[in-house]
Structures are given as C-alpha cells and as structure tokens.
PASEKE-81648 format. One record per atom (N, C-alpha, C): residue number from 1; residue in one letter; atom name; x, y, z negated. Coordinates in Angstrom, 1 decimal, always signed. Example, Ala and Ser with C-alpha at 12.3 -4.5 7.8 and 13.67 -1.06 7.14 Angstrom:
BEGIN
r num->1 residu->a atome->N X->+13.2 Y->-5.7 Z->-7.8 .
r num->1 residu->a atome->CA X->+12.3 Y->-4.5 Z->-7.8 .
r num->1 residu->a atome->C X->+13.2 Y->-3.3 Z->-7.8 .
r num->2 residu->s atome->N X->+12.8 Y->-2.2 Z->-7.1 .
r num->2 residu->s atome->CA X->+13.7 Y->-1.1 Z->-7.1 .
r num->2 residu->s atome->C X->+12.9 Y->+0.0 Z->-7.9 .
! end
This chain:
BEGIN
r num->1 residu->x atome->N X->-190.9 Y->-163.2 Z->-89.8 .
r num->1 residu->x atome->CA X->-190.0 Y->-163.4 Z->-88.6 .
r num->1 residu->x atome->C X->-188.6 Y->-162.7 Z->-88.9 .
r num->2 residu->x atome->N X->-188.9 Y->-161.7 Z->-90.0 .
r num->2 residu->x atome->CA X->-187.2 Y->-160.6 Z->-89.6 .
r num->2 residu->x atome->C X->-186.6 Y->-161.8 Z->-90.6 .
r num->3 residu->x atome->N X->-187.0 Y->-162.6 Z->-91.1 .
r num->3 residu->x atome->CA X->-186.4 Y->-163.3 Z->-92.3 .
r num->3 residu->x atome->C X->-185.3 Y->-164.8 Z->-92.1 .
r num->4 residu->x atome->N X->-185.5 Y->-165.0 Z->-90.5 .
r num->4 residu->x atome->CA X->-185.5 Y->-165.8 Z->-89.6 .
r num->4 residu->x atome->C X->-183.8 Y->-165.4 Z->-89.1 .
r num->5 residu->x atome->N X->-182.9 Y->-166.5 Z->-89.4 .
r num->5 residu->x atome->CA X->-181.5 Y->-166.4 Z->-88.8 .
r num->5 residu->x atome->C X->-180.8 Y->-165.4 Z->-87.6 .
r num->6 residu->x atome->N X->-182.2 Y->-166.0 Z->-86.7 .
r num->6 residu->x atome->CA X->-181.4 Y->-165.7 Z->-85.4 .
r num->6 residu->x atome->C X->-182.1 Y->-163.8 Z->-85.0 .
r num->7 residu->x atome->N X->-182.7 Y->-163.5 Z->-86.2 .
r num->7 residu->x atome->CA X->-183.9 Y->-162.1 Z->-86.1 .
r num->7 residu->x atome->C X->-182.7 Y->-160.6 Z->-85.6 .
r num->8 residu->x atome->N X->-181.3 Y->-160.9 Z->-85.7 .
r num->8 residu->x atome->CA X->-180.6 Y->-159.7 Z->-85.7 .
r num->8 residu->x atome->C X->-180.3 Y->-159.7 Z->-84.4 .
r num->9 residu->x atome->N X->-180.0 Y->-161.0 Z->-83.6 .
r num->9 residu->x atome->CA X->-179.9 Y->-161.5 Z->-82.3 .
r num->9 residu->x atome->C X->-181.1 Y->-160.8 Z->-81.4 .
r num->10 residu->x atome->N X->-182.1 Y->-161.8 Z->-82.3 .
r num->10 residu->x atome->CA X->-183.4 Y->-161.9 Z->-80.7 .
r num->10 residu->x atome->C X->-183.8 Y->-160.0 Z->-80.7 .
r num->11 residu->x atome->N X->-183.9 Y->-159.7 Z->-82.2 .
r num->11 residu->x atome->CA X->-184.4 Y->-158.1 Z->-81.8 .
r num->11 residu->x atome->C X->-184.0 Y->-157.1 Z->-81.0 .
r num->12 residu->x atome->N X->-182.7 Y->-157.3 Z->-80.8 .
r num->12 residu->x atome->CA X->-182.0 Y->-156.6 Z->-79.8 .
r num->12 residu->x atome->C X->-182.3 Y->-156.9 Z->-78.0 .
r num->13 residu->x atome->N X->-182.8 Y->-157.8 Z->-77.5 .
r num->13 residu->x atome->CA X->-183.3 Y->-158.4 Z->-76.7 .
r num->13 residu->x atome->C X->-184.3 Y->-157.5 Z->-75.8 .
r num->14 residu->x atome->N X->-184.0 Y->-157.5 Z->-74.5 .
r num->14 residu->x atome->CA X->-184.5 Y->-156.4 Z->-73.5 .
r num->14 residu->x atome->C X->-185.5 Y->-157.4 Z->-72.6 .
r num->15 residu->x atome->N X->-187.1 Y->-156.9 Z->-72.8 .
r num->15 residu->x atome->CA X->-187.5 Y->-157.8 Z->-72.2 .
r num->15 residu->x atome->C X->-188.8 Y->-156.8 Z->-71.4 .
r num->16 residu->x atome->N X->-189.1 Y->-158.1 Z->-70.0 .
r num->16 residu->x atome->CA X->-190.2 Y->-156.4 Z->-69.5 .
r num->16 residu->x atome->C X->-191.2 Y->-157.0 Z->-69.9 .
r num->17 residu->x atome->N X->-192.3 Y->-155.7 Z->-70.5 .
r num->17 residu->x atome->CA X->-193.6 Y->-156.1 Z->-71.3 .
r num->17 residu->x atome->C X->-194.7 Y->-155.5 Z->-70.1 .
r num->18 residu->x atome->N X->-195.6 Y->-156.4 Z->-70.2 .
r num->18 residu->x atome->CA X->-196.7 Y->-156.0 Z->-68.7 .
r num->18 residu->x atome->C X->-198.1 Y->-156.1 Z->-69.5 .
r num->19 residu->x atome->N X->-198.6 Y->-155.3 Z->-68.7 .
r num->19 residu->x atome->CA X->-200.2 Y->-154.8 Z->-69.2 .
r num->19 residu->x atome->C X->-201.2 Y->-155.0 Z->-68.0 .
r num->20 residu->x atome->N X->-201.9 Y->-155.9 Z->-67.9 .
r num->20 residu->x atome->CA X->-202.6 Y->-156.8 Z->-66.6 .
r num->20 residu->x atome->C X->-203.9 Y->-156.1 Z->-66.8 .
r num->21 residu->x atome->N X->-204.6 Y->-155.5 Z->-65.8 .
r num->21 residu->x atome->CA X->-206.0 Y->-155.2 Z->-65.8 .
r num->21 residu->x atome->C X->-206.3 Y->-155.4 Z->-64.6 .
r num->22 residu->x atome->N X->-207.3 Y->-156.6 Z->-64.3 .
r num->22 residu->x atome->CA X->-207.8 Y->-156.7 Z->-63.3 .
r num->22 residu->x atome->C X->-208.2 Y->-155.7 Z->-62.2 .
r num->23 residu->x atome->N X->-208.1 Y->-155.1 Z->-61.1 .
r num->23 residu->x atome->CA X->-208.6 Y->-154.5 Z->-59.8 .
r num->23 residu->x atome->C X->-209.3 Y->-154.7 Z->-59.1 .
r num->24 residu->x atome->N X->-210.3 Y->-154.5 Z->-58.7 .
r num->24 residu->x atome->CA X->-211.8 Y->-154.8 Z->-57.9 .
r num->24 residu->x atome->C X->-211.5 Y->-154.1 Z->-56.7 .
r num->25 residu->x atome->N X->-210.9 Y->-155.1 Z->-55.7 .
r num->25 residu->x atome->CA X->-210.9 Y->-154.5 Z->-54.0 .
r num->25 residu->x atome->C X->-209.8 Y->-153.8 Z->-53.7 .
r num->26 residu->x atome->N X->-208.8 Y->-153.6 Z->-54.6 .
r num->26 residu->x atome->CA X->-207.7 Y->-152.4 Z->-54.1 .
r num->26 residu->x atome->C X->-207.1 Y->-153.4 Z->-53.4 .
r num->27 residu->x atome->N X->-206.7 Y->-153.1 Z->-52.1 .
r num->27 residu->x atome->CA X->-205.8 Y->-153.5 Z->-51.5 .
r num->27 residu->x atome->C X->-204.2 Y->-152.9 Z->-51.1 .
r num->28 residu->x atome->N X->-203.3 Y->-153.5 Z->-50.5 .
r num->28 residu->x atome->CA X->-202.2 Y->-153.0 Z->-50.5 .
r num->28 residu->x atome->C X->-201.8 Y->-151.4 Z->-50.0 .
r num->29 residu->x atome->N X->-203.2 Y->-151.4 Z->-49.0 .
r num->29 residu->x atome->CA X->-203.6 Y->-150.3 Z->-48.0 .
r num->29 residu->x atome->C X->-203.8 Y->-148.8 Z->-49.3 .
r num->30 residu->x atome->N X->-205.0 Y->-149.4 Z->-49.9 .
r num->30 residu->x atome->CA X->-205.4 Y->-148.5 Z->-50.6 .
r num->30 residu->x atome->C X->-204.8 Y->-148.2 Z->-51.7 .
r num->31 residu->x atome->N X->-203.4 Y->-148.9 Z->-52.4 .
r num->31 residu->x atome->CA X->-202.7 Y->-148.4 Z->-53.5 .
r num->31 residu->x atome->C X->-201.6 Y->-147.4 Z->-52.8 .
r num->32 residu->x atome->N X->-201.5 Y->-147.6 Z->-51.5 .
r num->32 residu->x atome->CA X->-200.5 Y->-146.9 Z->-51.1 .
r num->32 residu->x atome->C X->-201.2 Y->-145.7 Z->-50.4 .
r num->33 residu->x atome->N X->-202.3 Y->-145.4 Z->-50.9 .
r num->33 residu->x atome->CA X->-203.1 Y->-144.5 Z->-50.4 .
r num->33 residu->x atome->C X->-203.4 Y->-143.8 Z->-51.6 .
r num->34 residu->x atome->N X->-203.6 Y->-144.0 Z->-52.6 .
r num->34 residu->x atome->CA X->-203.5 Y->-143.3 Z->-53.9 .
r num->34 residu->x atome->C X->-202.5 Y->-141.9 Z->-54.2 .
r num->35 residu->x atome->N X->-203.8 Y->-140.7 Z->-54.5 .
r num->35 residu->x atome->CA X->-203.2 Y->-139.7 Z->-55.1 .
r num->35 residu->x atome->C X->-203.3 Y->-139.2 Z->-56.1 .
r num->36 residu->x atome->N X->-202.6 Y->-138.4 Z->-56.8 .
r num->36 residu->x atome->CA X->-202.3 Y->-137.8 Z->-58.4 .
r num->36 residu->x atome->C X->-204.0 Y->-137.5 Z->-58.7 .
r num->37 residu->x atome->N X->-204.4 Y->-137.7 Z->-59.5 .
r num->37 residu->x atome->CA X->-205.7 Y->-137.7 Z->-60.0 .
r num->37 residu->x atome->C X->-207.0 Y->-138.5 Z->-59.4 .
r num->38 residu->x atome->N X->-206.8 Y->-139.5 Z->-58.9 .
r num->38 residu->x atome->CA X->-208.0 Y->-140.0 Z->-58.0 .
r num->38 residu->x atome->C X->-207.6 Y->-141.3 Z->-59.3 .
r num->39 residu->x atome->N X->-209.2 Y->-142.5 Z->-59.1 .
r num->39 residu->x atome->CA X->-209.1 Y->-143.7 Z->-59.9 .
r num->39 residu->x atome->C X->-209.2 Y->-144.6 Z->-59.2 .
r num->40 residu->x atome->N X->-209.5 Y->-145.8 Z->-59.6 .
r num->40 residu->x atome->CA X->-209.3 Y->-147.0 Z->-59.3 .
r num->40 residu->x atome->C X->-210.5 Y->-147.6 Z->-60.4 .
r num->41 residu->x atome->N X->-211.4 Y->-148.5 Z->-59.7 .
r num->41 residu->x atome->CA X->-212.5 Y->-149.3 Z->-60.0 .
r num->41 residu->x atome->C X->-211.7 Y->-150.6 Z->-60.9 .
r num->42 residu->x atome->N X->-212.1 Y->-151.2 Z->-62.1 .
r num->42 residu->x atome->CA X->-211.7 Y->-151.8 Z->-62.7 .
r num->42 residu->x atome->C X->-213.0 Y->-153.2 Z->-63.4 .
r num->43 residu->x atome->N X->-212.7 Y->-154.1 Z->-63.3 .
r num->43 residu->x atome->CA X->-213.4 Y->-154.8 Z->-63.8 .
r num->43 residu->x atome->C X->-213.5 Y->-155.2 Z->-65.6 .
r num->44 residu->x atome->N X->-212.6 Y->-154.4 Z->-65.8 .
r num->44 residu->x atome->CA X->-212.3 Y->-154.9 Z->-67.3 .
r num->44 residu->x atome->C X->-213.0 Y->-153.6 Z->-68.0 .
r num->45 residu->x atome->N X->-213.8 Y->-153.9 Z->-69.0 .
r num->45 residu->x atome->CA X->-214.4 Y->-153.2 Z->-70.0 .
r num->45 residu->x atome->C X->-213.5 Y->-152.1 Z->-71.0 .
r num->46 residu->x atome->N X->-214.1 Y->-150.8 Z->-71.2 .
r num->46 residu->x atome->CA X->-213.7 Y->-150.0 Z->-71.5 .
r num->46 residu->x atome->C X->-213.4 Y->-150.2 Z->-73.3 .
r num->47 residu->x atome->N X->-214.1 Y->-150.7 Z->-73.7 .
r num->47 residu->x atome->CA X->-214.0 Y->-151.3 Z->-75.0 .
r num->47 residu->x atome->C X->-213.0 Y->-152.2 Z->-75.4 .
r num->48 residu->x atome->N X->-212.8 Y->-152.9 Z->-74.2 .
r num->48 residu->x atome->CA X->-211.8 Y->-154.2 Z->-74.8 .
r num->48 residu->x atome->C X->-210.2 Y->-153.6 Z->-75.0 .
r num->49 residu->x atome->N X->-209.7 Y->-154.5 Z->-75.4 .
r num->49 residu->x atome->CA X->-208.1 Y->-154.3 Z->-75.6 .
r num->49 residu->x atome->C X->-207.6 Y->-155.1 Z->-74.1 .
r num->50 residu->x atome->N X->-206.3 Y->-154.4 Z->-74.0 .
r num->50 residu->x atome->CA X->-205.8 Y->-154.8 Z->-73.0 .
r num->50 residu->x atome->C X->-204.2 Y->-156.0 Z->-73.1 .
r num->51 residu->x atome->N X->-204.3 Y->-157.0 Z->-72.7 .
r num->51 residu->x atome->CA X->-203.7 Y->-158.2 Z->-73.2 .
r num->51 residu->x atome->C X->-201.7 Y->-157.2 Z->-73.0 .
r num->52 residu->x atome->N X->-201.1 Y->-157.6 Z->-73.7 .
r num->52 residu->x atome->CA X->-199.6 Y->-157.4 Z->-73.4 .
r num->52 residu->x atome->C X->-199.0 Y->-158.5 Z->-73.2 .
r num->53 residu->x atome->N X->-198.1 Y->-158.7 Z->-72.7 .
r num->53 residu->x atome->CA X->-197.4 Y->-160.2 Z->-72.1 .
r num->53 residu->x atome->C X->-196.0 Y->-159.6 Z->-71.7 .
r num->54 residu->x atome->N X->-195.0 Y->-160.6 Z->-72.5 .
r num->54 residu->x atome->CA X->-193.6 Y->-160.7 Z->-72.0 .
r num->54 residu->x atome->C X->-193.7 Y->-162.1 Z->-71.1 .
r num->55 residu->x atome->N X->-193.2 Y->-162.3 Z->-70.4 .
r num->55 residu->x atome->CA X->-193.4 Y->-163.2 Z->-69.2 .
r num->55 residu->x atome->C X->-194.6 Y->-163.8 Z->-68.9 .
r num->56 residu->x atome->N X->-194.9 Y->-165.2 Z->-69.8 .
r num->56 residu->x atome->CA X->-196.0 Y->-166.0 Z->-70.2 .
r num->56 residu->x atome->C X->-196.8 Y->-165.5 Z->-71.4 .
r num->57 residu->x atome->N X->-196.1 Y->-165.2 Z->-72.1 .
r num->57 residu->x atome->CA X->-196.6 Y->-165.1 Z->-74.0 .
r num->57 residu->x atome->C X->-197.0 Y->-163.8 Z->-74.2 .
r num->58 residu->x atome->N X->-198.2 Y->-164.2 Z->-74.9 .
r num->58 residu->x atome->CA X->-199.1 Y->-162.7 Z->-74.6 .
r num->58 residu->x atome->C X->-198.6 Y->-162.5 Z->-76.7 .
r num->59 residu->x atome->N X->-197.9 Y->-161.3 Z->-76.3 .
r num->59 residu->x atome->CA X->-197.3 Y->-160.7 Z->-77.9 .
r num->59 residu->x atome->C X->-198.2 Y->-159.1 Z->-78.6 .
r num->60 residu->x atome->N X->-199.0 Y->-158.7 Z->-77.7 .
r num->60 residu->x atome->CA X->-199.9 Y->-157.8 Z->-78.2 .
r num->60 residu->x atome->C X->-201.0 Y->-157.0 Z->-77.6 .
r num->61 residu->x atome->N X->-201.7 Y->-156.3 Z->-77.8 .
r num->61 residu->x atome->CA X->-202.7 Y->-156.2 Z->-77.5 .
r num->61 residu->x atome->C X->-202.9 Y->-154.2 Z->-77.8 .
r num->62 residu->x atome->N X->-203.3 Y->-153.4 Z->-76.6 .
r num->62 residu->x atome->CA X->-203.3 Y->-152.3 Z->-76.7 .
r num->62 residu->x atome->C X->-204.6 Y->-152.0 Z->-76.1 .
r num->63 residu->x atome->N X->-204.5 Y->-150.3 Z->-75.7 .
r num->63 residu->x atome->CA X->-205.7 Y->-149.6 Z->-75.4 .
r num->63 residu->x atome->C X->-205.3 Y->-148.4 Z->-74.4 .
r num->64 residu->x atome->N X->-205.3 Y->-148.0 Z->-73.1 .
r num->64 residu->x atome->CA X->-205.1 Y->-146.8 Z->-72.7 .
r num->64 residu->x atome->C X->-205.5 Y->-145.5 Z->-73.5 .
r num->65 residu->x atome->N X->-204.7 Y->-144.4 Z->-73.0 .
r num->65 residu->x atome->CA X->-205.2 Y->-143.1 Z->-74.1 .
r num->65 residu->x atome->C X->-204.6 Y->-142.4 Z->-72.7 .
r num->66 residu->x atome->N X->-204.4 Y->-141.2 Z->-72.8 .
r num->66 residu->x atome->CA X->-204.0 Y->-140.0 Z->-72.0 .
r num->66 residu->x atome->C X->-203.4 Y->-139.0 Z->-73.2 .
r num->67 residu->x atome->N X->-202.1 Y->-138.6 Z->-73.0 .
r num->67 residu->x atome->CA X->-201.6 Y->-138.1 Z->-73.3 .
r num->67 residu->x atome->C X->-200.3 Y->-136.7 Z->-72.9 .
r num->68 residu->x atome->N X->-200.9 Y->-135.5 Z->-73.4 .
r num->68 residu->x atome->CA X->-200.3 Y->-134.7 Z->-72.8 .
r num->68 residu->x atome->C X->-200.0 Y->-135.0 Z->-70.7 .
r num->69 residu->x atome->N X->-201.7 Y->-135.2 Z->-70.5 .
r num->69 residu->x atome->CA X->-201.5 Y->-135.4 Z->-69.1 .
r num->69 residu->x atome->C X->-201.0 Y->-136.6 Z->-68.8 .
r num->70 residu->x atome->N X->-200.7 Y->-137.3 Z->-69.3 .
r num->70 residu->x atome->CA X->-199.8 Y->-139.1 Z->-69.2 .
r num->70 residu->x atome->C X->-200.6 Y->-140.1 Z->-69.4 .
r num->71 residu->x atome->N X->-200.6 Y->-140.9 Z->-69.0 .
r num->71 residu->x atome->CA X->-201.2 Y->-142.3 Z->-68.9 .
r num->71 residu->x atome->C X->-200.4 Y->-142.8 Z->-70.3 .
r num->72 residu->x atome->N X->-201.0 Y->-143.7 Z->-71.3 .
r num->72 residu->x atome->CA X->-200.2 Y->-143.7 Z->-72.3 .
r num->72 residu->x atome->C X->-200.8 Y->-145.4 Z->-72.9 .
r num->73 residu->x atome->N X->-200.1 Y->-146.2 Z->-73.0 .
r num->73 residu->x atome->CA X->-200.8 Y->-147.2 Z->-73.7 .
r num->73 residu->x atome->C X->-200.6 Y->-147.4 Z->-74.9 .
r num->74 residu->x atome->N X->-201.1 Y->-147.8 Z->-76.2 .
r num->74 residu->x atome->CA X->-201.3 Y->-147.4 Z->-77.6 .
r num->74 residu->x atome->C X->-201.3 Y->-148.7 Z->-78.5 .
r num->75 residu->x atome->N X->-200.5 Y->-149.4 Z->-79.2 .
r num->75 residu->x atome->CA X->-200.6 Y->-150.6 Z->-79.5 .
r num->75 residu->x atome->C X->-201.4 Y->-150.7 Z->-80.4 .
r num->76 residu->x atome->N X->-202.8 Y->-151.5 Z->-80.6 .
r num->76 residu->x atome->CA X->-203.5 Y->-151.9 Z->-81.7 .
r num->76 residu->x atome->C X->-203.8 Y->-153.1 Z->-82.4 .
r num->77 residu->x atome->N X->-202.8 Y->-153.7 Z->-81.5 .
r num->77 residu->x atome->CA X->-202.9 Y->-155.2 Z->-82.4 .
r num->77 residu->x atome->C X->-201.6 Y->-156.2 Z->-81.8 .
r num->78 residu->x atome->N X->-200.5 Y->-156.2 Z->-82.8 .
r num->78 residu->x atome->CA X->-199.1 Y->-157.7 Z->-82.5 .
r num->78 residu->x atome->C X->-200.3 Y->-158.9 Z->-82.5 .
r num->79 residu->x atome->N X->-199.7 Y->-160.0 Z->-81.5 .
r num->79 residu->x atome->CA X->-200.0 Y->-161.3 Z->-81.7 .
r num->79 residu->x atome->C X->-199.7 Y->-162.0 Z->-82.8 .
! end
C-alpha cells in the first residue's frame, strides 16, 4: 500500500476509528449512572479480538489491556 501513488496523501488523513462491543441492558439511565471503577456486563467474549472500524470498513482488530490505571486498547491484528 505505501507503494501506491496517492499513499503520501491518504496517510496523512484524520479519521475516527471505533471499537464496538456489544452491551447487555445498559440503558441510557444506567451509563449516566456509571462511576469510576464500577463495570458493565458485556456479551462479547474475553478471548476474542475486538473488531476496529473507520466508518463502515473494519481496518483492525485489537484487545483491551489496562494500563497504568487506563483503559487501553492494543492492536493485534491490521485487516
């Protein structure tokens, strides 16, 4: 891809990248009820990778970690 004409263009390119994990029951009530160290019930398996997506196009694939106290997501696999 970097070998690709337009690669000096598109790289520079600001896009927002989203990380979708399903929620079991939270409603609007209860995210706005959420405090600093409490969880949230999730349907998606601890094992799996978690899809990354710039709009539609899913471009990679990560894993939560915790870091220095931080929620932190960890890339382990480009599309």
């Amino acid at each position: 891809m970097e070998t690709h004409p337009a690669w000096p263009m598109i790289s520079r390119l600001r896009v927002s990248l989203s990380a979708g994990v399903p929620l079991i029951g939270l409603t609007v009530q209860k995210l706005l009820a959420l405090r600093p160290a409490q969880t949230v019930l999730t349907s998606w398996a601890a094992t799996e990778d978690i899809p990354l997506t710039v709009g539609s196009l899913h471009v990679a694939s990560g894993e939560f970690e915790v870091s220095e106290q931080r929620m932190a997501l960890r890339l382990t696999r480009l599309a």
